[in-house]
N, C-alpha and C positions, 0 to 999 in steps of 0.2 A: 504493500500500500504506500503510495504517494500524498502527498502536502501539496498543493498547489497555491500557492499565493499569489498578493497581486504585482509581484515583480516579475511572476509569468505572464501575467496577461502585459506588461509594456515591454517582453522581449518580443512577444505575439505580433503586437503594434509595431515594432519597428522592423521584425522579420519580415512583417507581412508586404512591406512596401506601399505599390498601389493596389495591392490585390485584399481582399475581403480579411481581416487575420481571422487567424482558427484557435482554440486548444484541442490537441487530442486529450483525453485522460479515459486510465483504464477504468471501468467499471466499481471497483471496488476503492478507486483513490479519494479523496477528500478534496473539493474546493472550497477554499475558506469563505467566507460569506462577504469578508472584505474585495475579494477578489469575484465571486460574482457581479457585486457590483460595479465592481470597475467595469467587467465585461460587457457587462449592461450599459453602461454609460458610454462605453467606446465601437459598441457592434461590433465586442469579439463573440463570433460562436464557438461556443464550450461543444463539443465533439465525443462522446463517450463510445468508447472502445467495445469490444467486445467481452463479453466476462472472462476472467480468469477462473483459475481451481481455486475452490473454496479454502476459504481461510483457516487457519486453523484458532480453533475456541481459545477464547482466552479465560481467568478467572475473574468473580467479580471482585471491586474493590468497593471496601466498607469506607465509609465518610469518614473522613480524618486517616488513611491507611497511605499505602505505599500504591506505588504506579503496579499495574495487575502486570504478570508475566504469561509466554504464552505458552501454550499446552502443543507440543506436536502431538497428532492423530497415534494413538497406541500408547501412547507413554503419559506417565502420570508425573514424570518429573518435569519440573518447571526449567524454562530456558532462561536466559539472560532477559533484564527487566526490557521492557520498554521504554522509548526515551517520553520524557512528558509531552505531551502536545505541544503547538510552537504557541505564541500568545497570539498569532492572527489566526488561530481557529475560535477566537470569543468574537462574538457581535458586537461592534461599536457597542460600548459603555460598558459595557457588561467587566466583572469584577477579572484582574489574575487569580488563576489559580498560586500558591503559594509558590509550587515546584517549576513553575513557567519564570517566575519575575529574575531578570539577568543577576549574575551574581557579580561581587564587587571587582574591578579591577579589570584595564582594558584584555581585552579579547577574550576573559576568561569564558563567557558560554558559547563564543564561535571563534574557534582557532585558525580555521580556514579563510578568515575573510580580513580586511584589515583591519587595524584594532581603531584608527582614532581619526577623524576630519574637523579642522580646527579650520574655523571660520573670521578672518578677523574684518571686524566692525561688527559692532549688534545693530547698526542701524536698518533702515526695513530692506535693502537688499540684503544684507547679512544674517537676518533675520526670517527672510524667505527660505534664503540656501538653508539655512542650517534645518526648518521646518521641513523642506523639500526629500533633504539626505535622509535627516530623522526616521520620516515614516517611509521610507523604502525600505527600512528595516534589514539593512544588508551592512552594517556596521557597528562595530558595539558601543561607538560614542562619539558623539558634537560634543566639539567643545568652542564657546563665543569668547571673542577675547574686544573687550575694548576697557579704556580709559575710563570713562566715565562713570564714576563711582557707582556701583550698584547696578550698572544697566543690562549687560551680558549677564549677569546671574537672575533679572528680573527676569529678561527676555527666555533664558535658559529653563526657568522655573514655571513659565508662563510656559512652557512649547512641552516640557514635561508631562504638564497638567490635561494636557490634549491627546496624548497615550490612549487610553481609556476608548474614547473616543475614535480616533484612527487605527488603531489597533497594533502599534509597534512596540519594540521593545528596545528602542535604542535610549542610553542612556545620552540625557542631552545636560550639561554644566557650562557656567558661565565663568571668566575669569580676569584680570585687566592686565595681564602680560601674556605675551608668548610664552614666556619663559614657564610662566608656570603651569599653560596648557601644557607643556610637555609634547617628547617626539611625539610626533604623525604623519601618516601614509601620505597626505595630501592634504595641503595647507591652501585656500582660498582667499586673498585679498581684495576684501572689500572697503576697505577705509580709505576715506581721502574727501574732501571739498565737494559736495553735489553740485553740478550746473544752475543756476539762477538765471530767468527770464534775460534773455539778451547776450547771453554768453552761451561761446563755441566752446567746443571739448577744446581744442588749443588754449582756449584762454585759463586752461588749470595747469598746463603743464610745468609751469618754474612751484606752485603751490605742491601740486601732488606728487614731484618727482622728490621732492624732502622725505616726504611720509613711507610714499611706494619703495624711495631705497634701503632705508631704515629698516622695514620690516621685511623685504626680502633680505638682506644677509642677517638679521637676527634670526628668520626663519631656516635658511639654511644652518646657521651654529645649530641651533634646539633639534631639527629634525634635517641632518645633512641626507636620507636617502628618500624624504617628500618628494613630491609631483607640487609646484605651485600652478597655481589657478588667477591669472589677475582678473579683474572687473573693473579698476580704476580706469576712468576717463583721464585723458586721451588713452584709451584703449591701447593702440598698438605703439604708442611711444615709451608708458609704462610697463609692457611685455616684456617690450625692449631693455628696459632701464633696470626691471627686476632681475632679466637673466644676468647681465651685465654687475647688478650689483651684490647679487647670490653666491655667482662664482659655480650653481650648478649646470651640468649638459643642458645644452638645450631645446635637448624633447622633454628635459623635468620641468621645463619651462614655457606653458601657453597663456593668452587671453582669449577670453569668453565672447570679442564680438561677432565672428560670425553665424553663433549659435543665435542668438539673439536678433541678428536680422532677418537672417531665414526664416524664426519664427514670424514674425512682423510679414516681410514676402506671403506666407501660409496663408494668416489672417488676413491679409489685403485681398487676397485672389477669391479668399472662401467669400467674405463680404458683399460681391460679384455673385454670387449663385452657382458660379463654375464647378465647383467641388466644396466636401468639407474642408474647412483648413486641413484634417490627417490624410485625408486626403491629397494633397497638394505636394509636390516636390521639387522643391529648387534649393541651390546654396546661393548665399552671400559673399563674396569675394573680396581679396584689396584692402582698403581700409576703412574702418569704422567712422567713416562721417564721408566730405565730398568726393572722396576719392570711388567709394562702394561700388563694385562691380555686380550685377545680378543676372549672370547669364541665364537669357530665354531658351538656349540652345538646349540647357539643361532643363528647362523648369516642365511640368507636366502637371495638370489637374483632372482628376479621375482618369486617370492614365491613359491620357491623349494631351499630346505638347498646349502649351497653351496660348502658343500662336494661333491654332485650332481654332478653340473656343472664343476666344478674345480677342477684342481688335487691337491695332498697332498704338492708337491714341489711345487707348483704355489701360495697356498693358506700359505704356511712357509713365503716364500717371501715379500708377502702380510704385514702379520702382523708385520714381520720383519720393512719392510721400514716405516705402521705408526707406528711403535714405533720408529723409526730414522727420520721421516718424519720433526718434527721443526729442528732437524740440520739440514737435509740435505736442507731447504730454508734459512738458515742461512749460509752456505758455497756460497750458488748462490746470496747473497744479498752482501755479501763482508762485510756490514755495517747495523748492525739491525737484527732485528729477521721477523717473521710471526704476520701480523697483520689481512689481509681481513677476514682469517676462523678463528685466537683469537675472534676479535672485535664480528664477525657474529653470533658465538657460545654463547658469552656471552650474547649479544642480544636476542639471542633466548630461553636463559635461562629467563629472565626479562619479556620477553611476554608471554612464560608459567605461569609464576605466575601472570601477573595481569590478564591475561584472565582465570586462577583458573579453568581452563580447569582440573586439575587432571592428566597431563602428563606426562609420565612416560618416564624421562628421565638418562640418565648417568651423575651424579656428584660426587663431593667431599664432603664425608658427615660426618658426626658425626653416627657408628653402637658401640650398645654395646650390644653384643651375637649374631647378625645375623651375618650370615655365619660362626658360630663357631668363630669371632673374640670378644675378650672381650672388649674391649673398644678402640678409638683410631678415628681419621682421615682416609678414604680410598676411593676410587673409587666405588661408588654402583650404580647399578638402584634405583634412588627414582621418588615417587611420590609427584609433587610439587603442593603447591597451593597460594592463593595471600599472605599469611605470612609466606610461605617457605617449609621446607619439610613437610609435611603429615605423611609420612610412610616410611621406607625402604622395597624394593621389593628382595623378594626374588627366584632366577631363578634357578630351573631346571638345576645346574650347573655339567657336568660331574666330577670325582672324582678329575681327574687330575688340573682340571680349577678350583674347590673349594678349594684345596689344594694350586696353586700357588696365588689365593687371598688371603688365610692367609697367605703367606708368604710374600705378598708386604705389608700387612698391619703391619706385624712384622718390616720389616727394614725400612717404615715411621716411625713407636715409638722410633726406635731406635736414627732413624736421629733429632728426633725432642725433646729428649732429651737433647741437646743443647740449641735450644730455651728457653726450662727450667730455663735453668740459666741465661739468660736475662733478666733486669726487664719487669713489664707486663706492663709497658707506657715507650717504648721506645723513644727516638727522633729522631730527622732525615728530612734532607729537603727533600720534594716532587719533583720528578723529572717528567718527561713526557716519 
């Protein structure tokens, strides 16, 4: 008998591509009730197998007693116990069992997975991420790290409380240093200065390159065999600044925007009627503001290209607005920038690699000769796995689209030749 949770059902989602996803499950396997509803909610259809040979009986167990052990057919002697149920077989809210609730100390109830993702800023993108990793329930612990007196362990305590509820068991703690999150598999930077109405992601770069390089090489000292994650705006000049000022490879080293515009791309197109946004399949290129490539060549809704479905002015507009898409929620917010699709994106960057899945996603990466660019930070398809990129992928890009990715790749080096002249352990308070 099998477990199926609902991190099967978003391996389903993303296996599935454009095609309808499925679960097979045998007959006699469990789907957690978490995970039907995900199904439900996503038009995955559950698939059940054919029966297997009957189980063999188990004993019962008395309220307050031990996990039952099972009985092979003929024999009266008991086998080795059964492991406890996982905690996503309870229905939202509903209480742990005693023997489910994780035990103290990282990785101690799942040795196989990594033990720790330390989030820095509790602010509401940091505050997503860590929400997001939490209930994938594929880690034995978030940990939020900011400065602000009390605010990571509110936040920490507040996302806790929502267990019950979501049905995970990852243990989630707040703290105001790196230092004292301690090593982790995979450290995400989220702290640094939000955008305010009128200002470009350039206009942070001398602010957040103090903060971004501060805590990438402190990040490195505390967890020298981490994966870092940036999300700090200017997006790809901080990738940059982080590998540079960490001192680790730089496939341990990505930014999160092309996850993030793709999604935006998704939403644009589903908005249209053309398909659902999961539907939808396109990547985000280049860099993370004017430079943004979105090749059509690649993109597909309800899998048919979406030159197809959509006209040439409709499909301009499109790429237009997500490439304007973070200002234009930062005019509507008055105060703050975009956190739900930041936070969710970078999330979902974190669970490709510990699930080593080999998914082929839109980041910010380190090419040196793909796509005809010689070296540098830029927007690429890579292939990620649980120590970071793999491979850089290379698409099928028409002349025009290969040509404007070298040219976003060109005025990142340019831009980030300023960093240059920054030393490489910067200082800087940690903000949220």
């Amino acid at each position: 008998m099998r477990v199926h949770g609902a991190a099967e059902i978003d391996r389903a989602i993303e296996e599935a591509g454009a095609a309808s996803p499925t679960l097979q499950v045998a007959s006699e396997d469990l789907v957690t009730p978490l995970a039907r509803d995900k199904a439900a909610d996503h038009g995955v259809q559950i698939i059940t197998e054919a029966a297997a040979a009957p189980a063999a009986p188990t004993q019962p167990i008395a309220r307050g007693g031990t996990p039952p052990r099972a009985v092979p057919p003929g024999n009266s002697a008991a086998s080795e116990p059964m492991r406890p149920p996982s905690p996503a077989l309870y229905r939202r809210g509903a209480p742990l069992h005693p023997d489910v609730r994780p035990a103290a100390g990282p990785a101690a109830s799942r040795p196989d997975t990594p033990a720790r993702v330390v989030v820095i800023g509790a602010g509401h993108v940091g505050m997503i991420t860590a929400q997001r990793v939490a209930e994938a329930d594929v880690v034995d612990e978030v940990v939020l790290v900011d400065v602000a007196d009390g605010l990571a362990a509110g936040v920490a305590l507040d996302l806790t409380h929502t267990s019950g509820l979501l049905g995970f068991g990852t243990r989630v703690r707040g703290v105001s240093s790196l230092e004292e999150a301690g090593p982790a598999d995979y450290v995400v930077i989220t702290a640094g200065k939000p955008r305010q109405p009128g200002m470009s992601r350039a206009d942070l770069v001398s602010t957040n390159a103090a903060i971004v390089g501060d805590l990438a090489s402190r990040a490195a000292r505390t967890a020298p065999d981490c994966v870092l994650v940036v999300v700090t705006n200017p997006l790809d000049e901080m990738t940059y600044h982080a590998w540079r000022s960490s001192g680790l490879p730089s496939e341990r080293v990505v930014g999160m925007a092309g996850m993030l515009d793709a999604a935006r791309f998704q939403a644009l197109i589903g908005l249209t009627g053309a398909a659902q946004p999961r539907r939808v399949e396109g990547v985000a290129l280049g860099s993370h503001g004017d430079e943004m490539v979105v090749p059509l060549s690649q993109a597909t809704a309800g899998g048919r290209p979406v030159t197809e479905s959509l006209d040439q002015d409709t499909l301009t507009g499109i790429v237009d607005r997500t490439r304007t898409s973070g200002g234009e929620v930062v005019g509507l917010l008055k105060s703050g920038s975009a956190f739900m699709a930041p936070g969710t994106a970078a999330a979902h960057m974190v669970l490709a690699m510990i699930r080593d899945s080999g998914a082929v996603l839109p980041v910010t990466a380190r090419v040196r000769g793909h796509y005809g660019i010689a070296d540098g930070y830029v927007g690429v398809p890579v292939r990620l796995g649980r120590h970071g990129v793999r491979d850089i992928v290379e698409l099928a890009l028409a002349e025009e689209e290969r040509a404007a990715l070298c040219d976003a790749a060109e005025r990142i080096n340019e831009r980030v030749q300023v960093l240059d002249t920054l030393p490489t352990r910067a200082t800087g308070a940690m903000v949220s």
